[in-house]
C-alpha positions in Angstrom: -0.3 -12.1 28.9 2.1 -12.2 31.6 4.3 -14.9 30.3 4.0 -13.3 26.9 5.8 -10.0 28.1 8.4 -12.5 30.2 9.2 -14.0 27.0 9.6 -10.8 24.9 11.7 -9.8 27.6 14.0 -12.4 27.1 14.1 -12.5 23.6 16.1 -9.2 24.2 18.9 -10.9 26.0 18.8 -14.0 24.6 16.4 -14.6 21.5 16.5 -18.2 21.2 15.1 -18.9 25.0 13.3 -16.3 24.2 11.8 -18.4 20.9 11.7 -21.6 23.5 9.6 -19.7 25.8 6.9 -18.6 23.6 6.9 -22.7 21.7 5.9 -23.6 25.5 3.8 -21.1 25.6 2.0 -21.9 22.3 2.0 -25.8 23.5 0.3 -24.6 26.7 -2.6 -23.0 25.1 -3.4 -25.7 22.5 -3.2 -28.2 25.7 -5.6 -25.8 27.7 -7.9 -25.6 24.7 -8.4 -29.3 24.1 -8.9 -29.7 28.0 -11.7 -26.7 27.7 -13.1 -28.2 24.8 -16.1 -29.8 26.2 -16.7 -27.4 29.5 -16.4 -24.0 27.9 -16.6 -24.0 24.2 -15.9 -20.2 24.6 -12.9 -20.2 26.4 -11.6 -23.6 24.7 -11.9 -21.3 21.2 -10.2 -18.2 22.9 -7.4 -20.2 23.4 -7.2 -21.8 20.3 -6.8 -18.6 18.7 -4.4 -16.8 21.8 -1.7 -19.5 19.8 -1.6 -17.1 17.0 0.5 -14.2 19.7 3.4 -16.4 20.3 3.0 -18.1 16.6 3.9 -14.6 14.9 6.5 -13.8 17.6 8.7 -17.2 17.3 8.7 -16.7 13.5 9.9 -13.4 13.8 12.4 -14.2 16.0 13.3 -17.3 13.8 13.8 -15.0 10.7 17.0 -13.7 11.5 18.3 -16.9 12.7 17.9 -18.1 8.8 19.9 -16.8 5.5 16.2 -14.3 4.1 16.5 -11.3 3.3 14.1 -9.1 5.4 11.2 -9.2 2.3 11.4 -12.6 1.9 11.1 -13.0 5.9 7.7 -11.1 5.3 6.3 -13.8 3.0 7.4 -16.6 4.8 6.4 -15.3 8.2 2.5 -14.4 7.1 2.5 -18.0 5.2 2.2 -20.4 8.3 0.1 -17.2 10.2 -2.4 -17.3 7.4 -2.8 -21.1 7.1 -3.5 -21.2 11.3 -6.1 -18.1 11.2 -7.9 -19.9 8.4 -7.6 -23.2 10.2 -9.3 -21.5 13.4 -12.2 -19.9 11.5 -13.1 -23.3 9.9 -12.8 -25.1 13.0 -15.2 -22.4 14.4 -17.1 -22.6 11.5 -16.5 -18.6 10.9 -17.9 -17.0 8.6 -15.7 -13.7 6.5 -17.6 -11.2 7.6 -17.6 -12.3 11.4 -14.1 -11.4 11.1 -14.0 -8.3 9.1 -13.8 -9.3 6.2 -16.7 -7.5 4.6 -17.3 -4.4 3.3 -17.9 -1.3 6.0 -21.4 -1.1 7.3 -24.4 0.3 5.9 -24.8 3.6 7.6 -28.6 3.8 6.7 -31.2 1.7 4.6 -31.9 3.8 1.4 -35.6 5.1 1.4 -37.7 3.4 -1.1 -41.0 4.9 -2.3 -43.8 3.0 -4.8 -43.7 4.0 -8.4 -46.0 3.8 -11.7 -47.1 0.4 -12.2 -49.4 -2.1 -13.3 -51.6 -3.1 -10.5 -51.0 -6.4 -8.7 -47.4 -5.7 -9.6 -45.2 -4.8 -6.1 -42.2 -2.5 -7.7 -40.3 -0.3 -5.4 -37.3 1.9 -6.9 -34.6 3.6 -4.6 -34.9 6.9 -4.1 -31.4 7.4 -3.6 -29.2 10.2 -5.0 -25.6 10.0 -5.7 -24.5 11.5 -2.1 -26.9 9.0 -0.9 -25.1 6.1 -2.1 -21.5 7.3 -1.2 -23.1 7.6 2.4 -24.7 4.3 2.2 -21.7 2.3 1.2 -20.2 2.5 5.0 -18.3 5.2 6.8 -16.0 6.9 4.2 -15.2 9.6 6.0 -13.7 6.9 8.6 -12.0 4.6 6.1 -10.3 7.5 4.6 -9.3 9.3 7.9 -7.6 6.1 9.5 -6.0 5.6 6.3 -4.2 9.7 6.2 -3.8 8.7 10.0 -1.6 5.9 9.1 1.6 8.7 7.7 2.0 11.2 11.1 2.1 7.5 12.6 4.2 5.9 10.6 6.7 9.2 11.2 6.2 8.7 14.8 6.9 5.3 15.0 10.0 6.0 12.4 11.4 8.6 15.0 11.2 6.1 18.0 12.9 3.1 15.8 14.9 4.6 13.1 15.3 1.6 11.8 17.7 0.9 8.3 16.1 0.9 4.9 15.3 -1.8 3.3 16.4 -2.4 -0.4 13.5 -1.9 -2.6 15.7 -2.6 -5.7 15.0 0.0 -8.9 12.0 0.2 -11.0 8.1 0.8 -10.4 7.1 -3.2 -10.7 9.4 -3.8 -7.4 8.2 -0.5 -5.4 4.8 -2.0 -6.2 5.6 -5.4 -5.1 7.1 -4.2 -2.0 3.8 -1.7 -1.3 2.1 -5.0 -2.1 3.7 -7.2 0.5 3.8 -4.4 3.0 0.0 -4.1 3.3 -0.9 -8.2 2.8 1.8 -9.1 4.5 1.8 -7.0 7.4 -0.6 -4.7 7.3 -3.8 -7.0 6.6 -2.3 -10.6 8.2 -2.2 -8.3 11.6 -5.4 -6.8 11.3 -6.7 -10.0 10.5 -5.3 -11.3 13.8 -5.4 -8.7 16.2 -8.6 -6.7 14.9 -10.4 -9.9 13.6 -10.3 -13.3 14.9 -8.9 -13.2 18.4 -10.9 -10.0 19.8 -14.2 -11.9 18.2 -13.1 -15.1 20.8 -12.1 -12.2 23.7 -15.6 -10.0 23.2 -17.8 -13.3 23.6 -15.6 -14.5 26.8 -15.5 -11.1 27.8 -17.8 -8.0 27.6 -16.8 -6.4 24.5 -14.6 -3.5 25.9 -12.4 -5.7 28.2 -12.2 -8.2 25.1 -10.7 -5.3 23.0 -8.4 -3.7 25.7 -7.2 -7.2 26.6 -6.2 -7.9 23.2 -4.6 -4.5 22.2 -2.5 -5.0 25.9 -1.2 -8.2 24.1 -0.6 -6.3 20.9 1.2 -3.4 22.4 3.4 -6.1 24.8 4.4 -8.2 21.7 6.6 -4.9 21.0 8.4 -4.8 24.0 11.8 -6.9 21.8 11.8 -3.4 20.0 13.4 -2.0 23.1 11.0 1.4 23.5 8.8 2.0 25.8 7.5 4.6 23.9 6.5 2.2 20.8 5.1 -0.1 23.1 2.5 2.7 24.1 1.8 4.1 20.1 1.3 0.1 19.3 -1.2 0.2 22.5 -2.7 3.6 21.4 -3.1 2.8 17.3 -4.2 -1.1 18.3 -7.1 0.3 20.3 -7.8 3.0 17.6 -7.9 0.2 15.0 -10.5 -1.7 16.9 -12.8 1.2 17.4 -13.1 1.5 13.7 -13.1 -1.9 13.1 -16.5 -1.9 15.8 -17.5 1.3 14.0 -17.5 0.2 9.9 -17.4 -3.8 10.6 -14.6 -4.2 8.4 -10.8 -4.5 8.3 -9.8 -3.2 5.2 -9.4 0.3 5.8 -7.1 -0.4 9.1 -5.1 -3.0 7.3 -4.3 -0.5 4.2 -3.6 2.0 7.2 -1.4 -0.4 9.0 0.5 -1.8 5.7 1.0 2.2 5.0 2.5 2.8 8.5 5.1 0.0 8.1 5.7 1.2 4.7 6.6 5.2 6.1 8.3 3.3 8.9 10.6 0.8 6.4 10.7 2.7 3.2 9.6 6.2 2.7 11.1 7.9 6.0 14.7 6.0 6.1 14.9 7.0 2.1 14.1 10.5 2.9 16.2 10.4 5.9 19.4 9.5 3.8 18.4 11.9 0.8 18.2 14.8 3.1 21.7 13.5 4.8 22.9 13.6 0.9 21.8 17.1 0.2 22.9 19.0 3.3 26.4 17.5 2.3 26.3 18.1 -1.5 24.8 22.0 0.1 27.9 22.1 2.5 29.9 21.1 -0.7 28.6 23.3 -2.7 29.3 26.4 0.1 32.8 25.4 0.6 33.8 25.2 -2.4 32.1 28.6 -3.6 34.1 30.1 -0.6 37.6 28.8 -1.7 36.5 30.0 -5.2 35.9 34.1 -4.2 38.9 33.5 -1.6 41.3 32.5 -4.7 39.6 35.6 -7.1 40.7 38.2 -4.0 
């Protein structure tokens, strides 16, 4: 972890040593693994799937050093990250779920009581009433509130960062592309990461609170190259809120269409409104002045 933050530090003042730093660190831990491989499966596997930190950050960094557009970058970037998270899970022999990727736990087993039959013949028949079956599908109320949690957060994050717009083009089929790419490429390729595979390696090195809080330390240091402190501690705060539901439901989908939604309030919705509200206060201004030189030129 230390020599994560080291290299993100560096990135800031130079971002190819900084891209150089994190290589030898990825090179470092697949070394370590194979030497662990045969005294502690456990750690050997933890390893293996610690290369997926400096993975994401040196193609990041590399991004900018090539002719893509920001989209683009997205794709490309969550390409080679999801080819090496499915390449640790069938080397661990991982099933979907043991990631989250299942639906949110069953909250309660639905009563089942014996009906008319013929005898000899076992029937049961759920009991079950509509509210029962919305209840029994997971945690709704949990998926949906991390979900709304995702826009105060992604205003937050937005006021810390400011960063520019991206171009989203004109038309509904592109907006939908881009929400699209936001929450697979982004939101869920994260989740997947830092909510899915590598806590499952930390919690079983680990007890299952240290696992977590290592890994969201890691996720909240990989944001140091934005240059805030402050977004450092909000990726810390919503990593370790993400992992809490993940534990809760068992599933990453609703923190993964939270997530894409954050970085889509962070990339799209808040600089657009931003630079429409810019555009009325001036048309207003406008407006005022020239009404003013107007009933200055009747008197």
């Amino acid at each position: 972890m230390l020599f994560v933050a080291c290299a993100e530090l560096l990135t800031i003042y130079d971002a190819k040593a900084g891209i150089a730093l994190h290589v030898i660190i990825l090179f470092v831990l697949l070394f370590h693994s194979a030497l662990e491989s045969d005294e502690d499966k456990n750690l050997s596997r933890f390893l293996m799937v610690l290369v997926l930190a400096p993975l994401v950050r040196i193609l990041s960094l590399s991004m900018p050093l090539v002719h893509f557009s920001r989209i683009s970058g997205f794709i490309l970037i969550s390409i080679p990250i999801f080819i090496a998270i499915f390449t640790c899970m069938w080397v661990q022999e991982l099933r979907p779920k043991d990631v989250g990727l299942s639906l949110p736990k069953l909250k309660h087993t639905l009563n089942e009581e014996p009906c008319g039959k013929p005898q000899g013949i076992n029937v049961h028949i759920p009991t079950a009433t509509a509210a029962t079956l919305w209840q029994a599908t997971g945690n709704p109320q949990v998926e949906a509130g991390v979900i709304l949690f995702a826009i105060p957060v992604g205003m937050i994050e937005y006021q810390i960062l400011k960063p520019a717009p991206l171009p989203i083009g004109s038309g509904v089929p592109n907006f939908i592309t881009l929400l699209s790419i936001f929450i697979v490429c982004t939101g869920f390729l994260e989740e997947l990461t830092f909510r899915g595979l590598i806590p499952l390696n930390a919690i079983k090195l680990m007890s299952k609170w240290w696992g977590i809080l290592f890994v969201t330390t890691i996720f909240g240091v990989l944001h140091v190259g934005n240059l805030a402190l402050l977004d450092c501690l909000l990726a810390f705060s919503i990593g370790f809120i993400f992992s809490v539901v993940r534990e809760k439901t068992g599933s990453i989908y609703g923190i993964s269409v939270s997530h894409g939604i954050i970085n889509i309030i962070l990339f799209l919705v808040a600089p657009l409104y931003v630079i429409f509200n810019h555009i009325y206060i001036i048309s207003h201004r406008i407006r005022m002045k020239n009404h003013v030189i107007t009933n200055g030129n009747r008197n």
